[in-house]
Residue, then its C-alpha position, 0 to 999 in steps of 0.5 A: x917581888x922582894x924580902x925586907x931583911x929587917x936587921x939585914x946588917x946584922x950577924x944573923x940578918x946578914x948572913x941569912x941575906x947572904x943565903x937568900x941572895x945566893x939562892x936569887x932572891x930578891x933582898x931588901x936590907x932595912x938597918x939604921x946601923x946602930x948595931x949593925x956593920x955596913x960592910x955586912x951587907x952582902x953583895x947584891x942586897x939592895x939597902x937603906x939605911x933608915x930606922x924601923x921606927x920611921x914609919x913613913x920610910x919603912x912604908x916607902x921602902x915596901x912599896x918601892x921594892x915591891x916586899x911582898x915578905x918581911x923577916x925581922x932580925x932587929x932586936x936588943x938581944x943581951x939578957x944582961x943589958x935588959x936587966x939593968x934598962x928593960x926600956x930600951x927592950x920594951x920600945x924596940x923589941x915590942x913598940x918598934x916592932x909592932x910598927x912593921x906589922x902596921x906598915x905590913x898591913x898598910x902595903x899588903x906585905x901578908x907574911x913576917x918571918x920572926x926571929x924569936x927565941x927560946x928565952x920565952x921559956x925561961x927556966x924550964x922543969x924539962x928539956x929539950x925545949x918542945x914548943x908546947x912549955x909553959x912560957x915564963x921568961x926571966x929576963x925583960x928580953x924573953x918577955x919582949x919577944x914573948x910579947x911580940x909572938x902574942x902581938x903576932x898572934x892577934x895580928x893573923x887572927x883579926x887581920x889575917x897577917x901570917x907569920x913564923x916565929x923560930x925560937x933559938x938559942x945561941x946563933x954562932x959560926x960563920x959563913x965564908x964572908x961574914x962572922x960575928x962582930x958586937x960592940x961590946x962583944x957578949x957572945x961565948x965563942x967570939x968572946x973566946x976566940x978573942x982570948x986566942x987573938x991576944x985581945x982579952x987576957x982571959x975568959x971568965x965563966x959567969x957561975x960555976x955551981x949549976x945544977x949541971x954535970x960540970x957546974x956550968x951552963x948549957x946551952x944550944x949552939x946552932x950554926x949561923x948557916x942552918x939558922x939561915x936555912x930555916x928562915x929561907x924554909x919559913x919563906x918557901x914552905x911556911x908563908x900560908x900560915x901561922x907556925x912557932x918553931x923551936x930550933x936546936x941541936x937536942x944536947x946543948x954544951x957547957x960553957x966548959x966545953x966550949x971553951x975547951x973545943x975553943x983550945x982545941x981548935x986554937x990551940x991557944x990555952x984560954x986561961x979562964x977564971x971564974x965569977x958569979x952568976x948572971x941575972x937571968x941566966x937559966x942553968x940548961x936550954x936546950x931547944x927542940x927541933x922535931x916539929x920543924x923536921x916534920x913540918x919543913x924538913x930542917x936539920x942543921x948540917x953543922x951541929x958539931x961544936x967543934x965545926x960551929x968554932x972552926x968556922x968561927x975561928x976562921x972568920x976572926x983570925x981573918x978579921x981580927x978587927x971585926x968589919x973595922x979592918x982585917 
C-alpha cells in the first residue's frame, strides 16, 4: 500500500515526501507541475505528472499503486493573489479538491491528511491560536481552506472518510536536499535571503503601524521538517478518525525580527524600506500546539528562528537559481 502526496513536487509536499521516503514508505508524488519543481521529486518517489482535476487519471493513479491514504498539499496559497482573483482559489482549493475525496470514495482510499491553515481564523481577539476560535477568514484563501474543513467534515460523517487537517502559518526552512523555490517568490525568509544573494536591492515591510511591540507583523515560522513530521504522525497515530490540529511555535516573530535574524545569519546588511499594508494581513498569528502534543506527541525540534533561516540559508547560497541551476 502506498500515500498519494498531492502537491508532492512542491516546497512542503516534497519535503514531507522526502520524510516519508526516509522512513520506507511507499510514496506516490501526484503534480501537474504548475507550481511545483521536477527535480523536487525525491529520489525513490514514484511520480505522475497529471492534474487533480483529471478525475479518471487521479482514480488510475490510486488504483495502480495501491493508496490506501491521500495528503493533499495542492493549494494556491498567497493571500494577496486571492484578493485580486479569488476564483482561481475557489476552483482549485475548493472544486478541485472536493474531486479527491470523490475519487477517494470510489477507490476505497478511507484517510486524507489536509494541509490547512490558521488563516481559517482570520483576525482573532486572542493568541496563541486554540483550535476552538470563532473562524472568520480575511481573505478568499482562509475562506477556501475553511471551505474545505466543512466539506471534509461532512464527507466522514455521511461517508465515513477520515481526515486531519493541520492548521499553520508560515512553512520555512529546508532540508538538506530541498528548499523553497516560488515564481514569483512571496515568502519573507526567502524574499530576504534573496536581498543576501544580490538578487533583490532590498526587502520592503508591507505596514509598519500594527498593534505590534515593533509595529510590524508577527507571525508563526515552523520549520519545514517538523511540518513534515506532523503529517507522517497523522498518518501513523491519526488515520482512525476525524481530528483538526493547530500547529505553531507559541510566540511567533516580527517581520523585523526576522529580518534581522536574516543579517545575522548572512551577514549581509538587507536594506529594507517600508510600504503599506497588504489586504488581508492580520497583524499577529501565532497557532497553538498543546492539542497535538497530547493527542500525537509532536513538537517542533527546530523552532529557533535563527536555525529556521540557517537551514534556509544554506539551501539558497547552494541553489542561488532555486531547481533551475545551482
Amino acid at each position: 500500500m502506498s500515500i498519494l502526496v498531492a502537491g508532492g513536487a512542491g516546497y512542503i509536499g516534497s519535503v514531507t515526501a522526502e520524510v516519508l521516503v526516509r522512513e520506507g514508505r511507499d510514496v506516490v508524488v501526484y503534480d501537474n507541475l504548475s507550481r511545483g519543481h521536477r527535480e523536487a521529486v525525491p529520489e525513490g518517489a514514484a511520480f505522475v505528472e497529471a492534474d487533480l482535476a483529471d478525475r479518471e487519471r487521479l482514480k488510475a493513479a490510486m488504483r495502480e499503486h495501491r493508496v490506501d491514504s491521500v495528503m493533499h498539499f495542492a493549494a494556491h496559497s498567497q493571500v494577496g493573489e486571492s484578493m485580486e482573483n479569488p476564483s482561481i482559489y475557489f476552483e482549485n482549493n475548493v472544486a478541485t479538491a472536493q474531486g479527491i475525496l470523490d475519487c477517494m470514495l470510489e477507490c476505497d482510499v478511507p484517510f486524507i491528511v489536509f494541509s490547512s491553515t490558521c488563516a481559517i481564523f482570520g483576525e482573532p481577539e486572542t493568541v496563541p491560536l486554540t483550535e476552538d476560535l470563532p473562524k472568520d477568514p480575511a481573505s478568499p484563501y482562509g475562506e477556501s481552506k475553511l471551505m474545505f474543513e466543512r466539506i471534509l467534515k461532512w464527507y466522514h460523517r455521511i461517508h465515513g472518510l477520515n481526515y486531519c487537517a493541520l492548521r499553520y502559518f508560515n512553512a520555512c526552512g529546508a532540508s538538506e536536499k530541498l528548499g523553497e523555490d516560488h515564481d514569483p517568490e512571496t515568502h519573507l525568509i526567502p524574499v530576504v535571503l534573496q536581498v543576501a544573494l544580490g538578487q533583490r536591492d532590498s526587502v520592503t515591510i508591507f505596514g509598519t503601524d500594527y498593534d505590534t511591540p515593533d509595529g510590524t507583523c508577527i507571525r508563526d515560522y515552523i520549520h519545514i521538517i517538523d511540518l513534515a513530521r506532523a503529517h507522517v504522525l497523522a498518518i501513523e497515530k491519526n488515520a482512525d478518525r476525524a481530528s483538526e490540529y493547530n500547529l505553531g511555535n507559541g510566540a511567533g516573530y516580527s517581520v523585523r525580527e526576522v529580518i534581522e535574524t536574516a543579517r545575522k545569519v548572512t551577514g549581509h546588511p538587507i536594506p529594507a524600506g517600508e510600504g503599506d499594508r497588504r489586504p488581508g494581513d492580520p497583524p499577529r498569528l501565532v497557532g497553538a500546539s498543546e492539542k497535538i502534543r497530547r493527542e500525537l506527541g509532536w513538537s517542533p525540534e527546530f523552532p529557533e528562528l535563527e536555525a529556521i533561516v540557517e537551514s534556509a540559508w544554506r539551501w539558497h547560497r547552494d541553489h542561488p537559481k532555486g531547481y533551475g541551476g545551482s
